[in-house]
Each structure stands twice: as structure tokens, then as C-alpha cells.
mmJSON file of the N, C-alpha and C atoms, coordinates in Angstrom:
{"data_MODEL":{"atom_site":{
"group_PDB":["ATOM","ATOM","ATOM","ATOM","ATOM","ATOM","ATOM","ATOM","ATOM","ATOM","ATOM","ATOM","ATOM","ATOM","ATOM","ATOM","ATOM","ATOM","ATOM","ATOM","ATOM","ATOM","ATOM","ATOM","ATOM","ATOM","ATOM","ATOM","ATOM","ATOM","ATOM","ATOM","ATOM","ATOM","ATOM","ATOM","ATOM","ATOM","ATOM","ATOM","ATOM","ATOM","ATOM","ATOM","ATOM","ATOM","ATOM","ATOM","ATOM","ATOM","ATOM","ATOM","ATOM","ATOM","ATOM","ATOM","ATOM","ATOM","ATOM","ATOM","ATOM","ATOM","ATOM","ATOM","ATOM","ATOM","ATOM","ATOM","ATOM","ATOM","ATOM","ATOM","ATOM","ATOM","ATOM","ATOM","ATOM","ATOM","ATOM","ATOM","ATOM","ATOM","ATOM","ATOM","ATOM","ATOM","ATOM","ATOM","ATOM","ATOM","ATOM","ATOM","ATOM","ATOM","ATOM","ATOM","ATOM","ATOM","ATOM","ATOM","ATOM","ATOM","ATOM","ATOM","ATOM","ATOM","ATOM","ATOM","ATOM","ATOM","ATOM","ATOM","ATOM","ATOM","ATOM","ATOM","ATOM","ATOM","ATOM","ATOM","ATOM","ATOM","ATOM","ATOM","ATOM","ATOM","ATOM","ATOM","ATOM","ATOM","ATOM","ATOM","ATOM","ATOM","ATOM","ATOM","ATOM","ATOM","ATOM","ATOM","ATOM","ATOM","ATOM","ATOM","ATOM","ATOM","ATOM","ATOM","ATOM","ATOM","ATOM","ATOM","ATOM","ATOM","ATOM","ATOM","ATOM","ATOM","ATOM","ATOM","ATOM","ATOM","ATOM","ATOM","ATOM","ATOM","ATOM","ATOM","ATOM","ATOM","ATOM","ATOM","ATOM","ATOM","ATOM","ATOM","ATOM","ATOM","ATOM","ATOM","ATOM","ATOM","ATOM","ATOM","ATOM","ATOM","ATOM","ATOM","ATOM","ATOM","ATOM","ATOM","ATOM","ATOM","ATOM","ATOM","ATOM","ATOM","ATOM","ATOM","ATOM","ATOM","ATOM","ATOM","ATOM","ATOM","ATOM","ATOM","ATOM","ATOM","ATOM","ATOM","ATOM","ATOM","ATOM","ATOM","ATOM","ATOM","ATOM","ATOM","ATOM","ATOM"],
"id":[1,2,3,4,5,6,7,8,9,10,11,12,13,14,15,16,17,18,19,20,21,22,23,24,25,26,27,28,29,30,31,32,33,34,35,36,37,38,39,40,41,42,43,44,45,46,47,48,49,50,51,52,53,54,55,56,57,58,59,60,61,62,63,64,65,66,67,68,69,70,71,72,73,74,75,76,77,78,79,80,81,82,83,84,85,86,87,88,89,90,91,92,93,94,95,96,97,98,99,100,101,102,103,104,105,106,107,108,109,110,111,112,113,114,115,116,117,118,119,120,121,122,123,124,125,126,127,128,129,130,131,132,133,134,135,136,137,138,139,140,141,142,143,144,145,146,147,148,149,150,151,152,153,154,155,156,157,158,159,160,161,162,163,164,165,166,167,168,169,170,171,172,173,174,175,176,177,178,179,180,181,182,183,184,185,186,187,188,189,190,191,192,193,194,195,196,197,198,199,200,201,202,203,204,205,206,207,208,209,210,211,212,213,214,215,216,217,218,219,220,221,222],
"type_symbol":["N","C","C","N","C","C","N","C","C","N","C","C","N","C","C","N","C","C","N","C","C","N","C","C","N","C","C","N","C","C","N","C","C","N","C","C","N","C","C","N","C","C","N","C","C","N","C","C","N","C","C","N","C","C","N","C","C","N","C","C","N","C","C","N","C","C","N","C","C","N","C","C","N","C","C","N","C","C","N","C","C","N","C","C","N","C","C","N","C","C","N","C","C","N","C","C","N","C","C","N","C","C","N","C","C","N","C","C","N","C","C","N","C","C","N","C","C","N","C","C","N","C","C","N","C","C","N","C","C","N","C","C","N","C","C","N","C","C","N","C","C","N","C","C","N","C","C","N","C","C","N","C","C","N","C","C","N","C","C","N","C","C","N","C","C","N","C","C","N","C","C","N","C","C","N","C","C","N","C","C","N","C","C","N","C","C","N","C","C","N","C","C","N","C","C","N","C","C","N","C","C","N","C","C","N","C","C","N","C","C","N","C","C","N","C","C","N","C","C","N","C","C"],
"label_atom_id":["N","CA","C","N","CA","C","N","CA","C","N","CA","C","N","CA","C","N","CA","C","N","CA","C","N","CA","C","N","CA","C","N","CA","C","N","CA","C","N","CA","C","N","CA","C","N","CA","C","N","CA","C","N","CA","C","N","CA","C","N","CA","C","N","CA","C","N","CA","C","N","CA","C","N","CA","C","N","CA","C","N","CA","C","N","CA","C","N","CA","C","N","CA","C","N","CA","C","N","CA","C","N","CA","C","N","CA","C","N","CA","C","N","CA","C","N","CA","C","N","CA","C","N","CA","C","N","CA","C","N","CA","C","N","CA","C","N","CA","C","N","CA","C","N","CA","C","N","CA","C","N","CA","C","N","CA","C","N","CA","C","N","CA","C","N","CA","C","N","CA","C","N","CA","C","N","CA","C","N","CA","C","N","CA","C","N","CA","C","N","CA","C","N","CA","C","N","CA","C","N","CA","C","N","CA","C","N","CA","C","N","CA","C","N","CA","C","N","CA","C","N","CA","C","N","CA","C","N","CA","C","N","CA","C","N","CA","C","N","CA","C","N","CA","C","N","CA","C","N","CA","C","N","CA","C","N","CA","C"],
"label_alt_id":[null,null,null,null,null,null,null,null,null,null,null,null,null,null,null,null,null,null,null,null,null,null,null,null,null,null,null,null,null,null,null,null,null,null,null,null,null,null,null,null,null,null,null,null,null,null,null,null,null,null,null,null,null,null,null,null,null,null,null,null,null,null,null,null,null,null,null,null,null,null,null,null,null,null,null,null,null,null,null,null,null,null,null,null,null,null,null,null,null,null,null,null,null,null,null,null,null,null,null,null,null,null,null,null,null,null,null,null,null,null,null,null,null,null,null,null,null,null,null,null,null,null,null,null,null,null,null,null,null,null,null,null,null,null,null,null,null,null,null,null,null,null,null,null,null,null,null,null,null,null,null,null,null,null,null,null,null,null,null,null,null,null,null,null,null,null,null,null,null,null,null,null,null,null,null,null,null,null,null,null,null,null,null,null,null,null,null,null,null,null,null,null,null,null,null,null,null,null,null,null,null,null,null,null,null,null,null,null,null,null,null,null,null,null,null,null,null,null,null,null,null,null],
"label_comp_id":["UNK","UNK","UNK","UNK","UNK","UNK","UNK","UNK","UNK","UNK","UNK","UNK","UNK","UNK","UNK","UNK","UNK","UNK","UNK","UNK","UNK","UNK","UNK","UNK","UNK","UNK","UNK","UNK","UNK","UNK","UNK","UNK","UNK","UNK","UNK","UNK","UNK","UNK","UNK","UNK","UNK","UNK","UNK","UNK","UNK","UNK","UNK","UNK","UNK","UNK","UNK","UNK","UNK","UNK","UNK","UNK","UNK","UNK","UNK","UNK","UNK","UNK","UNK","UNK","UNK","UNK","UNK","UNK","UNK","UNK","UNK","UNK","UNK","UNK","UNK","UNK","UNK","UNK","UNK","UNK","UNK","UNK","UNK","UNK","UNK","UNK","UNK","UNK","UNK","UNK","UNK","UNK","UNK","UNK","UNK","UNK","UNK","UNK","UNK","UNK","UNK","UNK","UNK","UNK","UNK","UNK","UNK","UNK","UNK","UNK","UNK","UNK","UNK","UNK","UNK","UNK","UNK","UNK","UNK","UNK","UNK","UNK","UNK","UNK","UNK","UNK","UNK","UNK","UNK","UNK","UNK","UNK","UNK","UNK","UNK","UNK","UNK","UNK","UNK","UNK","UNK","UNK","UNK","UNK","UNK","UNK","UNK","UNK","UNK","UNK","UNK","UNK","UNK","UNK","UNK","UNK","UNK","UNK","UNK","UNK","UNK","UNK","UNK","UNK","UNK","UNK","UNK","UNK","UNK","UNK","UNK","UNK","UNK","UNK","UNK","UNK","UNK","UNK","UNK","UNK","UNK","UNK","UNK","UNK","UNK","UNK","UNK","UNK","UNK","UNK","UNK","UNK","UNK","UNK","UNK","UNK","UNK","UNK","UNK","UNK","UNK","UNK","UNK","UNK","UNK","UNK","UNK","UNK","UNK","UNK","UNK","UNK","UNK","UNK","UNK","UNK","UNK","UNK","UNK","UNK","UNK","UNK"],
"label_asym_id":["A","A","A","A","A","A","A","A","A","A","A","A","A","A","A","A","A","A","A","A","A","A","A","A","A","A","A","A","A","A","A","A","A","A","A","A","A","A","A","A","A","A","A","A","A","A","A","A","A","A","A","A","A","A","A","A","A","A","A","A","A","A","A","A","A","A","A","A","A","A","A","A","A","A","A","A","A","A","A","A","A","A","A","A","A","A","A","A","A","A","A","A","A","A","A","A","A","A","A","A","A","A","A","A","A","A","A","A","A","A","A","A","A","A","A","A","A","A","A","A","A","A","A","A","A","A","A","A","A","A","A","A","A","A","A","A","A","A","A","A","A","A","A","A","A","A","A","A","A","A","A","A","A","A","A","A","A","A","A","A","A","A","A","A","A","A","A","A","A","A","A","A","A","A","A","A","A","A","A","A","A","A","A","A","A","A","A","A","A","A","A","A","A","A","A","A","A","A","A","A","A","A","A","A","A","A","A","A","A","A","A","A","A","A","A","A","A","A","A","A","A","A"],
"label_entity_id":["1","1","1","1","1","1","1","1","1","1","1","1","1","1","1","1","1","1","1","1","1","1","1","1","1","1","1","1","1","1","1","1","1","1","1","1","1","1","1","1","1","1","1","1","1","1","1","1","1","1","1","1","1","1","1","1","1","1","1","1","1","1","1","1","1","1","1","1","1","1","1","1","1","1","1","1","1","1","1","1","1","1","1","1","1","1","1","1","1","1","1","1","1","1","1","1","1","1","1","1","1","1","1","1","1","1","1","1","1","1","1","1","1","1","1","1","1","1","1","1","1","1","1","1","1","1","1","1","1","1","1","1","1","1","1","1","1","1","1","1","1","1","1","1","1","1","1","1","1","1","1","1","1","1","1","1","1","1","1","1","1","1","1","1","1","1","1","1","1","1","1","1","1","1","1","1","1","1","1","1","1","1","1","1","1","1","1","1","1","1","1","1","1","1","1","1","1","1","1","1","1","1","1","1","1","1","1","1","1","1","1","1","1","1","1","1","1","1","1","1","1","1"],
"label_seq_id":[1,1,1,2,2,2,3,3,3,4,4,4,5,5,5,6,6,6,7,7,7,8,8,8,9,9,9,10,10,10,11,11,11,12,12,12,13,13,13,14,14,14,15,15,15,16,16,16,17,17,17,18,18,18,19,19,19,20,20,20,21,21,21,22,22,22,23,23,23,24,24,24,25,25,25,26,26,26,27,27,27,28,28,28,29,29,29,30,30,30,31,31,31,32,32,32,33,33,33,34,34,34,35,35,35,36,36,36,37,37,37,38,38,38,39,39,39,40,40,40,41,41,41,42,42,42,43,43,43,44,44,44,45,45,45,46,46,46,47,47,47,48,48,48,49,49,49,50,50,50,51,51,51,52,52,52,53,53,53,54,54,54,55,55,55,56,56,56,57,57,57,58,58,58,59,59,59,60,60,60,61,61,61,62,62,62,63,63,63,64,64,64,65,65,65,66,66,66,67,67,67,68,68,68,69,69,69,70,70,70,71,71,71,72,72,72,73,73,73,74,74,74],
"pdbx_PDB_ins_code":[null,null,null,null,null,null,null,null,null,null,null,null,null,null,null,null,null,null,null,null,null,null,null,null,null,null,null,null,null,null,null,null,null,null,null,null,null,null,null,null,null,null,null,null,null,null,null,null,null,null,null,null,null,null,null,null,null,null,null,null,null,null,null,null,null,null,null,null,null,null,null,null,null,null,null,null,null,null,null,null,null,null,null,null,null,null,null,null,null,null,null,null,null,null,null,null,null,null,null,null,null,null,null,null,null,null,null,null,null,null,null,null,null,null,null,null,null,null,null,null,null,null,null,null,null,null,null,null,null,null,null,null,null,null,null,null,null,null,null,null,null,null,null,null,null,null,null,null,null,null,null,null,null,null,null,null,null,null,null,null,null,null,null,null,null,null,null,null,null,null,null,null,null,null,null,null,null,null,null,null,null,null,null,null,null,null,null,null,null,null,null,null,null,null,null,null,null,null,null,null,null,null,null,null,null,null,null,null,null,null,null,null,null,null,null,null,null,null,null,null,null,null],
"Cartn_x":[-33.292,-32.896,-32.559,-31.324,-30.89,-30.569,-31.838,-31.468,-31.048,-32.163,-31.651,-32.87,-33.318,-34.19,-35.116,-35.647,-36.426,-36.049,-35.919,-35.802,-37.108,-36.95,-38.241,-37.949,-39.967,-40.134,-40.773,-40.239,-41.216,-42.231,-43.032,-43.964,-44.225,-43.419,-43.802,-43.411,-43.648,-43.741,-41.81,-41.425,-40.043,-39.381,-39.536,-38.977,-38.984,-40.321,-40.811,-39.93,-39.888,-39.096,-37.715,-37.043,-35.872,-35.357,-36.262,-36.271,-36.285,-37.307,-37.583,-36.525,-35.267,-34.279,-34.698,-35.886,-36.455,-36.496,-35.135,-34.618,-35.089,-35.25,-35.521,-37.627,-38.177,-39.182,-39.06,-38.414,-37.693,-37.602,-36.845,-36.351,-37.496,-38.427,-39.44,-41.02,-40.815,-41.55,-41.068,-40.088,-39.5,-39.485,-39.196,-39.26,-41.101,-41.786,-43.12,-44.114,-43.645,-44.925,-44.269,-42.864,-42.232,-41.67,-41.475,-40.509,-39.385,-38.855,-36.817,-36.25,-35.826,-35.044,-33.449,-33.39,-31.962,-31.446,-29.871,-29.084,-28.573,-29.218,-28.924,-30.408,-31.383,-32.028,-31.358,-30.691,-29.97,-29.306,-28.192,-27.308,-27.467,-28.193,-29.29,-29.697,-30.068,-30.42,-29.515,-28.431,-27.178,-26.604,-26.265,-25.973,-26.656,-28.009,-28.623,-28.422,-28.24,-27.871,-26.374,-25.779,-24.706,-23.428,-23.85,-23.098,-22.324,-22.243,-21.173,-21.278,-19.927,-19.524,-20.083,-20.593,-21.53,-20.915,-19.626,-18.36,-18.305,-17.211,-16.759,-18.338,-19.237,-20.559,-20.932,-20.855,-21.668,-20.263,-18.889,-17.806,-18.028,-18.56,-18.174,-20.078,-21.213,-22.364,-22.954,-21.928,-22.535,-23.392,-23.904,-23.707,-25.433,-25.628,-27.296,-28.118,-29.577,-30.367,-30.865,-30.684,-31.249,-32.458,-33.414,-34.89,-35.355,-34.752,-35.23,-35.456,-36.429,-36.584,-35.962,-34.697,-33.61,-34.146,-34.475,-34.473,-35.537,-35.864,-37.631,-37.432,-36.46,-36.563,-36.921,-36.413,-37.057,-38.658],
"Cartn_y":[83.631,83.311,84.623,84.594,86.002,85.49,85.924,86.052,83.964,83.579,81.82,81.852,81.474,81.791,79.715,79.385,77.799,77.83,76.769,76.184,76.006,76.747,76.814,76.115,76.164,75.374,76.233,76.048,76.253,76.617,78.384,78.891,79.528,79.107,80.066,81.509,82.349,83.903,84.058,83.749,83.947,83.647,82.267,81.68,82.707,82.763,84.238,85.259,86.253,87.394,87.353,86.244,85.549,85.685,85.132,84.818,86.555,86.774,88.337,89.589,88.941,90.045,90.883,90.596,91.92,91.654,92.214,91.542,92.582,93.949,94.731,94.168,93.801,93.11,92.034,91.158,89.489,89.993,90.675,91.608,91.819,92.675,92.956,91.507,90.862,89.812,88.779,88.34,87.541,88.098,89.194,89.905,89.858,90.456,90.987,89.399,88.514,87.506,86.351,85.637,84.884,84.851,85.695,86.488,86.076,86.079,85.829,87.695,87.705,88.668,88.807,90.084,90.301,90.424,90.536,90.776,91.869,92.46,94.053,94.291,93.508,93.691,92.646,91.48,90.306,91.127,91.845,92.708,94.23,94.763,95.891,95.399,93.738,93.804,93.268,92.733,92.263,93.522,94.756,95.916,96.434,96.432,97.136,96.159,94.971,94.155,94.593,95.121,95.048,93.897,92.832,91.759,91.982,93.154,93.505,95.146,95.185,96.194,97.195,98.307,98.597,99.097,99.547,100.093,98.946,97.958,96.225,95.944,95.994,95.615,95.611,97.393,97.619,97.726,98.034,97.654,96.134,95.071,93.554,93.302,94.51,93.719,94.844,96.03,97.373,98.236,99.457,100.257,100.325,101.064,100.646,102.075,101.307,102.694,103.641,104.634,105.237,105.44,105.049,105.647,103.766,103.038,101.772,101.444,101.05,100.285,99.034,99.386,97.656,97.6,97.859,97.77,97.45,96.363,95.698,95.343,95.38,94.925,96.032,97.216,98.29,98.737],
"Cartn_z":[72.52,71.167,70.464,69.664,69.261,67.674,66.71,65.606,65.179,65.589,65.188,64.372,63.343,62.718,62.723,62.953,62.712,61.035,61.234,60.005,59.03,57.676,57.387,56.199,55.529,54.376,53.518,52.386,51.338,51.078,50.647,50.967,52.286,53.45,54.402,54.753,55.057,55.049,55.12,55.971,56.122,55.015,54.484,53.43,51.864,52.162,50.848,50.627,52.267,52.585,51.958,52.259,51.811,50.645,49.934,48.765,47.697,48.445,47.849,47.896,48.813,49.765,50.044,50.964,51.766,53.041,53.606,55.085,56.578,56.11,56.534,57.397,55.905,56.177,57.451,56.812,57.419,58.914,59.361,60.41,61.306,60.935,61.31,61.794,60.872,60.392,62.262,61.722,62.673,64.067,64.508,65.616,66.531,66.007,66.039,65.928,64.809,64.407,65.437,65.105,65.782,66.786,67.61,68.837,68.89,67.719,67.798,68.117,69.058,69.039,68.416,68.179,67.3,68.442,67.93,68.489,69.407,68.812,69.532,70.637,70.783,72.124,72.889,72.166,73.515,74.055,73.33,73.689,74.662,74.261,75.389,76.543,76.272,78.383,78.934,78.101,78.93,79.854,78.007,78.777,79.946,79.954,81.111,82.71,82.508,83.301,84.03,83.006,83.45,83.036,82.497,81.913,80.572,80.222,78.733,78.453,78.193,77.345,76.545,76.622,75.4,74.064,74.532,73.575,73.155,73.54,72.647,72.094,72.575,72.137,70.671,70.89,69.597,68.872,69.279,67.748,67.342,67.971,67.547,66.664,67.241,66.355,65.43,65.816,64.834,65.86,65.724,66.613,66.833,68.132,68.434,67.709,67.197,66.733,67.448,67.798,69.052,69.22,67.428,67.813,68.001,67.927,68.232,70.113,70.349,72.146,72.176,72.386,72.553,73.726,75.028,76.334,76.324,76.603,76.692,78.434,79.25,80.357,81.138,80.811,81.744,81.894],
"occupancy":[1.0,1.0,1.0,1.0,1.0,1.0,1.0,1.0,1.0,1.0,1.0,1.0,1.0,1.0,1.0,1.0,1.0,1.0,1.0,1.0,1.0,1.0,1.0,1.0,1.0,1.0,1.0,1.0,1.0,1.0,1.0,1.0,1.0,1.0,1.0,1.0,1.0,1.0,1.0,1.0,1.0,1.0,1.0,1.0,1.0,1.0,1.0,1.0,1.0,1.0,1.0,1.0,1.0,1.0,1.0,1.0,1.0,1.0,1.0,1.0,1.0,1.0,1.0,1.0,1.0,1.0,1.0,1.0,1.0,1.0,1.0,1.0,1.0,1.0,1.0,1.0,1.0,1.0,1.0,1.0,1.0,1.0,1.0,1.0,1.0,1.0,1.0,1.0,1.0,1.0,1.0,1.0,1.0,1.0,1.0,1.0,1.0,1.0,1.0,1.0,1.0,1.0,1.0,1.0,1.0,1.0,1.0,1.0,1.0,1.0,1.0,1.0,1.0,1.0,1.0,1.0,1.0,1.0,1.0,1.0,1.0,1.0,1.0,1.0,1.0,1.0,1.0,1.0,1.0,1.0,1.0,1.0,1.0,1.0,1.0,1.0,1.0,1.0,1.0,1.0,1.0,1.0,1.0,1.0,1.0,1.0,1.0,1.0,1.0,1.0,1.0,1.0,1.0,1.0,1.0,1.0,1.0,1.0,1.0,1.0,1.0,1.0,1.0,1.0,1.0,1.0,1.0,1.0,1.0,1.0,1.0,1.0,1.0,1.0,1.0,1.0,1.0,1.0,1.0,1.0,1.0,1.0,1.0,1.0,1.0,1.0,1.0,1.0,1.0,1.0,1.0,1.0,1.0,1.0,1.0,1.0,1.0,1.0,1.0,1.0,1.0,1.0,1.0,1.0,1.0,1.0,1.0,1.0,1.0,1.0,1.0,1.0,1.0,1.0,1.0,1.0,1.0,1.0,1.0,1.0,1.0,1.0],
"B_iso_or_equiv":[0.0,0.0,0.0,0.0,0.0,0.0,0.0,0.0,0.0,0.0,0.0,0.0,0.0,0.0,0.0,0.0,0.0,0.0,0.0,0.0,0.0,0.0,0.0,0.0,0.0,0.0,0.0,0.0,0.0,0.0,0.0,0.0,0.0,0.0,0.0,0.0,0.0,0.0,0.0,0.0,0.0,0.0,0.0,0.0,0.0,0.0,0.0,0.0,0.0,0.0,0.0,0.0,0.0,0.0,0.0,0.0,0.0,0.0,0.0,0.0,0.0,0.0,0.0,0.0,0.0,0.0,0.0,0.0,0.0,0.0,0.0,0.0,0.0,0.0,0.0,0.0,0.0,0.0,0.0,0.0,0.0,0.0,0.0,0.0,0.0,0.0,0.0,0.0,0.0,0.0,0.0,0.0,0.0,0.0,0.0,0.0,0.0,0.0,0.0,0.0,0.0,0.0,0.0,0.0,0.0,0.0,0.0,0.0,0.0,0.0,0.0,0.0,0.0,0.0,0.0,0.0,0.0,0.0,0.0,0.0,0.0,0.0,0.0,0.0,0.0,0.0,0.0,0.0,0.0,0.0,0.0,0.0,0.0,0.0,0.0,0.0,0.0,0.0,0.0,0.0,0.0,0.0,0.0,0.0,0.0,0.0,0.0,0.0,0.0,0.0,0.0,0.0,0.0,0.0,0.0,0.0,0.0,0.0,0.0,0.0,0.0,0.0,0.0,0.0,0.0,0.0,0.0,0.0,0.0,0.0,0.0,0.0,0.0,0.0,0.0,0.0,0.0,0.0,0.0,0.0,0.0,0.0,0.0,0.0,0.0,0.0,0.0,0.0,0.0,0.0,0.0,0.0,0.0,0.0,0.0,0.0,0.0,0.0,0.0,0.0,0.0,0.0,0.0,0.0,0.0,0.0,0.0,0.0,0.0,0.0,0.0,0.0,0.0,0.0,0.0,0.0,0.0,0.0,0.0,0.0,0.0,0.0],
"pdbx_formal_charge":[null,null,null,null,null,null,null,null,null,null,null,null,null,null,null,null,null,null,null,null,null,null,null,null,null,null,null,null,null,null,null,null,null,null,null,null,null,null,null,null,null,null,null,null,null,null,null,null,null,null,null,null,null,null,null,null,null,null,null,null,null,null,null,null,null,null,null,null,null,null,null,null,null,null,null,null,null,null,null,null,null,null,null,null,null,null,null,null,null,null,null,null,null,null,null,null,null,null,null,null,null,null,null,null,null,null,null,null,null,null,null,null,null,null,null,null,null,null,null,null,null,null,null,null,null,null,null,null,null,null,null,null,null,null,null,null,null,null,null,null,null,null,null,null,null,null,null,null,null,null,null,null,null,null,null,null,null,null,null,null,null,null,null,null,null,null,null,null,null,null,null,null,null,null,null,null,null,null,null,null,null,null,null,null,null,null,null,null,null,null,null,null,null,null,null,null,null,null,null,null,null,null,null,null,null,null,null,null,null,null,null,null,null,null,null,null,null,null,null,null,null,null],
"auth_seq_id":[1,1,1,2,2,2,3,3,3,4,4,4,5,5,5,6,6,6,7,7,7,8,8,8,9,9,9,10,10,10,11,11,11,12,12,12,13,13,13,14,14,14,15,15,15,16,16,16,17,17,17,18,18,18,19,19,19,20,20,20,21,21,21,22,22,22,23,23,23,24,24,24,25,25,25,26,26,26,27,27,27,28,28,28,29,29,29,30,30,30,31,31,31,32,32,32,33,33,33,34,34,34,35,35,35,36,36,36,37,37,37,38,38,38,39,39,39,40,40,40,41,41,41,42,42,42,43,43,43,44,44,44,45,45,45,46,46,46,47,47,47,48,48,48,49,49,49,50,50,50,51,51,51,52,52,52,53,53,53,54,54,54,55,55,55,56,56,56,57,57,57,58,58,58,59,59,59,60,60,60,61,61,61,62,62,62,63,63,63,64,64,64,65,65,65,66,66,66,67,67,67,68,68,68,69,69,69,70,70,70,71,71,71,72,72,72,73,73,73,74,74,74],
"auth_comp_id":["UNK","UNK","UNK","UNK","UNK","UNK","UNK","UNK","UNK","UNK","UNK","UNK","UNK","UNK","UNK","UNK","UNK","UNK","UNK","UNK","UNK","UNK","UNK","UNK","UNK","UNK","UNK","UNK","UNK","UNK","UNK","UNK","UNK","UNK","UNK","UNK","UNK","UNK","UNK","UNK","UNK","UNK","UNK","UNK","UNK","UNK","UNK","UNK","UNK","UNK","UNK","UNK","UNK","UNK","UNK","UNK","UNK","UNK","UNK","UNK","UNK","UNK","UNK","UNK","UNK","UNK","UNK","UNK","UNK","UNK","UNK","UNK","UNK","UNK","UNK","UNK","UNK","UNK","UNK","UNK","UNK","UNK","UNK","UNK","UNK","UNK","UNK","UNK","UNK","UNK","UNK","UNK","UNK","UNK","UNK","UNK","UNK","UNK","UNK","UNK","UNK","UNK","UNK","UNK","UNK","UNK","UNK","UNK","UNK","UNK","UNK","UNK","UNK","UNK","UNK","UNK","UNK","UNK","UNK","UNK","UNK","UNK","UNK","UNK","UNK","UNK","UNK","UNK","UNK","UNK","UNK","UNK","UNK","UNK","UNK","UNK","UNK","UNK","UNK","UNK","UNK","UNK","UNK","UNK","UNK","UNK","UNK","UNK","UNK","UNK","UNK","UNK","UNK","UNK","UNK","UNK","UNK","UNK","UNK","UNK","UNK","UNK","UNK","UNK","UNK","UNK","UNK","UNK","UNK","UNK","UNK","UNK","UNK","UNK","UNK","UNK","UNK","UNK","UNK","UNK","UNK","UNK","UNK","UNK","UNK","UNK","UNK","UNK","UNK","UNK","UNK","UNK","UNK","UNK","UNK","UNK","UNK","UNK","UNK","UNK","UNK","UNK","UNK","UNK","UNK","UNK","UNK","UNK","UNK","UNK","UNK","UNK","UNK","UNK","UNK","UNK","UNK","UNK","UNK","UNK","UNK","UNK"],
"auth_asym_id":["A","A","A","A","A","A","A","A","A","A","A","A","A","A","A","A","A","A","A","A","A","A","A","A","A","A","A","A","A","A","A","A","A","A","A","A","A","A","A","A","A","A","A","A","A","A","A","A","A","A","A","A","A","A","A","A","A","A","A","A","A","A","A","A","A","A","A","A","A","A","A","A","A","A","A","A","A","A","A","A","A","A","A","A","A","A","A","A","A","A","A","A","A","A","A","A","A","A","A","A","A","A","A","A","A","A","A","A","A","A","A","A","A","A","A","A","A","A","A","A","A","A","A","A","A","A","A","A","A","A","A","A","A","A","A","A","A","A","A","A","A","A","A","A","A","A","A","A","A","A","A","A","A","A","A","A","A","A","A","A","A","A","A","A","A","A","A","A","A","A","A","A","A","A","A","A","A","A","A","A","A","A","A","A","A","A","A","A","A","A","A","A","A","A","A","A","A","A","A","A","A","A","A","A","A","A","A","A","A","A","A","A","A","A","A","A","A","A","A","A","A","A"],
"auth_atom_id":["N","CA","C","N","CA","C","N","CA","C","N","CA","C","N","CA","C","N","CA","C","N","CA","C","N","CA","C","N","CA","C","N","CA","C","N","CA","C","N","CA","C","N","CA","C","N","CA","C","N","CA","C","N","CA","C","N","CA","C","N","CA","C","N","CA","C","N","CA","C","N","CA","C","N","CA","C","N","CA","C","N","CA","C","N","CA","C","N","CA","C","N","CA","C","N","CA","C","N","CA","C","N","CA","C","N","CA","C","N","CA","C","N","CA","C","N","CA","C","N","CA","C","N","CA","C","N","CA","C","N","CA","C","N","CA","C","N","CA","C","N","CA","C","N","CA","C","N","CA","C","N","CA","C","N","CA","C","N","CA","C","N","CA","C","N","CA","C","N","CA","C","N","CA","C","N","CA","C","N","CA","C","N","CA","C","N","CA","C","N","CA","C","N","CA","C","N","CA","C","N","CA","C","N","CA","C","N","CA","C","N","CA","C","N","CA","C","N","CA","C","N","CA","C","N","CA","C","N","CA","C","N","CA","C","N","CA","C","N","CA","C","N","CA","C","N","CA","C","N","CA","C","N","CA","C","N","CA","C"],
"pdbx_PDB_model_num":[1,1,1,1,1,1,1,1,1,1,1,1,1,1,1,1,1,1,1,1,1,1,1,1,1,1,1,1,1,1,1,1,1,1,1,1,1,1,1,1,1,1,1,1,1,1,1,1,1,1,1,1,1,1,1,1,1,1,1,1,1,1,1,1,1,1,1,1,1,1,1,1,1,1,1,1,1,1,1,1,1,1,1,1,1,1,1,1,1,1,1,1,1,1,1,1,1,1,1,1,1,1,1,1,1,1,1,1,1,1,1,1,1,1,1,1,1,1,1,1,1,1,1,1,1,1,1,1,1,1,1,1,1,1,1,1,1,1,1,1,1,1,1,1,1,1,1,1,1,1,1,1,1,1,1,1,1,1,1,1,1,1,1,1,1,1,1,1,1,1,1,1,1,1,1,1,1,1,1,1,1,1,1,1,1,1,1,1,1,1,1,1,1,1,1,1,1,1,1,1,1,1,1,1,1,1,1,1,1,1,1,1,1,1,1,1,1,1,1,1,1,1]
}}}
């Protein structure tokens, strides 16, 4: 799952974050509590796989952080 967020309700932590535009939080929140991964680790083990581009990659989802661990498969 890359960045699909459950559908939430009212009062729950995500919903809050949201609300608050604190996405950076949201980001973090969702990753760590819920295990939705972003886009850019789907995208890191494809790359390390070998299944995409890392140039077309990161021009089509924005470019990777270098102090971030996208590579959870190694």
C-alpha cells in the first residue's frame, strides 16, 4: 500500500493531523503507527529490485531524501 490512507472518522489521530495541516506529522503518523508506506519507499524497492527507473522515478514523484532509509528491503 503506497500512501492509500483508510478511510477515517471523526476524532481519530489522522483525521486531527488533517485537520490541523500538519502533514509532515500525518506523514510520519501513518508510516510508523499504521504501516502505509509512501511512495517513495514503494518506489526504492522497486528501484532496488530493479523494476523502474530511478531518473523517470523520482522526475514523475519528486526526488529521493538522501538522509531518509527508502530501502527497507536490504
Amino acid at each position: 500500500m503506497a500512501e492509500v490512507y483508510p478511510l477515517l472518522r471523526a476524532g481519530d489521530r489522522a483525521y486531527s493531523l488533517i485537520r490541523q495541516g500538519a502533514f509532515a506529522e500525518l506523514a510520519e503518523y501513518m508510516t510508523l503507527e499504521v504501516g502505509v508506506d509512501s511512495k517513495h519507499a514503494m518506489a526504492a524497492d522497486k528501484i532496488v529490485e530493479g523494476l523502474i527507473d530511478p531518473i523517470i522515478t523520482a522526475r514523475r514523484i519528486g526526488y529521493f531524501e538522501p538522509k531518509k532509509a527508502w530501502n527497507r528491503s536490504a
